[in-house]
C-alpha positions as a printed Julia matrix, in Angstrom:
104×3 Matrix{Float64}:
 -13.2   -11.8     4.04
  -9.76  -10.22    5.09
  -6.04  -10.37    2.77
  -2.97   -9.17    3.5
  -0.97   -8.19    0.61
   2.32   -6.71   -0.36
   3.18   -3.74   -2.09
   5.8    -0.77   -2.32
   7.6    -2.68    0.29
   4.98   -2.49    2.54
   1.98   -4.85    3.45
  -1.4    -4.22    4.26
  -4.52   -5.87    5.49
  -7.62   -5.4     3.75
 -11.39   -5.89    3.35
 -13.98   -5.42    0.42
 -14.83   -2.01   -0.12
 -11.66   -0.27    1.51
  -9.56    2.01    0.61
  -6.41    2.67    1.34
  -3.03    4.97    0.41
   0.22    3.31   -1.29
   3.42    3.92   -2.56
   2.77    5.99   -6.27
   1.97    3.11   -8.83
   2.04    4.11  -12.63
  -1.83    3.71  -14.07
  -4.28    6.05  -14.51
  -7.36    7.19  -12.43
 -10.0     4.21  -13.09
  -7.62    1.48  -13.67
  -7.68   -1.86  -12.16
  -4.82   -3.84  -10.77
  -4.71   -7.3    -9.29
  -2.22   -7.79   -6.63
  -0.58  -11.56   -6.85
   1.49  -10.9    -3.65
  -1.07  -12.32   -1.78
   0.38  -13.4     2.54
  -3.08  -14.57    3.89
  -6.43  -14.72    3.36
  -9.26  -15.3     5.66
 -13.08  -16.07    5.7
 -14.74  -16.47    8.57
 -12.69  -19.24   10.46
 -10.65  -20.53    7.3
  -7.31  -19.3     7.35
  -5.01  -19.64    4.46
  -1.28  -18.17    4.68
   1.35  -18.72    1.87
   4.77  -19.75    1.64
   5.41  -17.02    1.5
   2.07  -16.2    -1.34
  -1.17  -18.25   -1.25
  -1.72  -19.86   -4.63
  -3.75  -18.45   -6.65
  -4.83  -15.33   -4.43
  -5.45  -12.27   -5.76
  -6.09   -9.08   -4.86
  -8.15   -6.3    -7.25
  -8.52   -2.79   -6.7
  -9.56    0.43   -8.64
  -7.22    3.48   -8.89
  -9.24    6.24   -7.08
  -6.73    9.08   -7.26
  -3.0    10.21   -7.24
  -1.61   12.69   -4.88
   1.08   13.59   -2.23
   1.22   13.5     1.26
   1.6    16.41    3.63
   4.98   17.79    3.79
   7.7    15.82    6.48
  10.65   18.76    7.87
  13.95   17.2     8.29
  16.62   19.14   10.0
  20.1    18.43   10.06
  21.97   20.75   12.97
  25.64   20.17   14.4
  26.23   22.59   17.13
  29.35   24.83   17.43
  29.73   24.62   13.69
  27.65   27.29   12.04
  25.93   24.43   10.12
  21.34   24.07    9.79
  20.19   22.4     6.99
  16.58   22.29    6.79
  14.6    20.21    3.94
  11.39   19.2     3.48
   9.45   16.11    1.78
   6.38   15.0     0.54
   5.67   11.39   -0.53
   3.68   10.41   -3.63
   0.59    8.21   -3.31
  -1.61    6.12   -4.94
  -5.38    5.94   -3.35
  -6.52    2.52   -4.17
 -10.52    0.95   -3.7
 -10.43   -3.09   -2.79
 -12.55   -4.35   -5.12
 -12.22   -8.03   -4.78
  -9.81  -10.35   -2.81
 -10.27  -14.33   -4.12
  -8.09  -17.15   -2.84
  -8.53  -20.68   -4.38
């Protein structure tokens, strides 16, 4: 059984058992969350995709762990003008365990 869901701005497709990185959500380590922006859920050859959310599909996962990502160097540069700027980034994360997907 596959879902694609929605989160952070972002969507992702998903199985049982996986898990997977998102944007930073605010709960603990060994909390669960249900996603309700559910886009389409399959099983076997039954397809279901909302519009735009299947009814009554949800998503549930565990909170594994928080952390950040590895850093990202962005460098701004005009030439002839005496002018670097260099920064750096690094993106906070949630890592998430798919713990059920249901669809009715």
């Amino acid at each position: 059984m596959h879902a694609v869901f929605s989160t952070g701005g972002k969507q992702y497709r998903v199985t049982e058992g996986d898990t997977l990185r998102v944007e930073k959500l605010l709960l603990g380590e060994g909390e669960s969350i249900d996603f309700e922006q559910v886009l389409m859920v399959t099983d076997g050859d039954a397809v279901k995709v909302g519009t735009p959310y299947v009814p009554g599909g949800k998503v549930t996962a565990t909170v594994k762990a928080h952390g950040r990502g590895d850093k990202v160097q962005v460098i701004k540069f005009k030439r002839r003008k005496h002018h670097l700027k260099r920064m750096g980034h690094r993106q906070d994360y949630t890592e998430l365990e798919i713990t059920g997907i249901a669809a009715d």
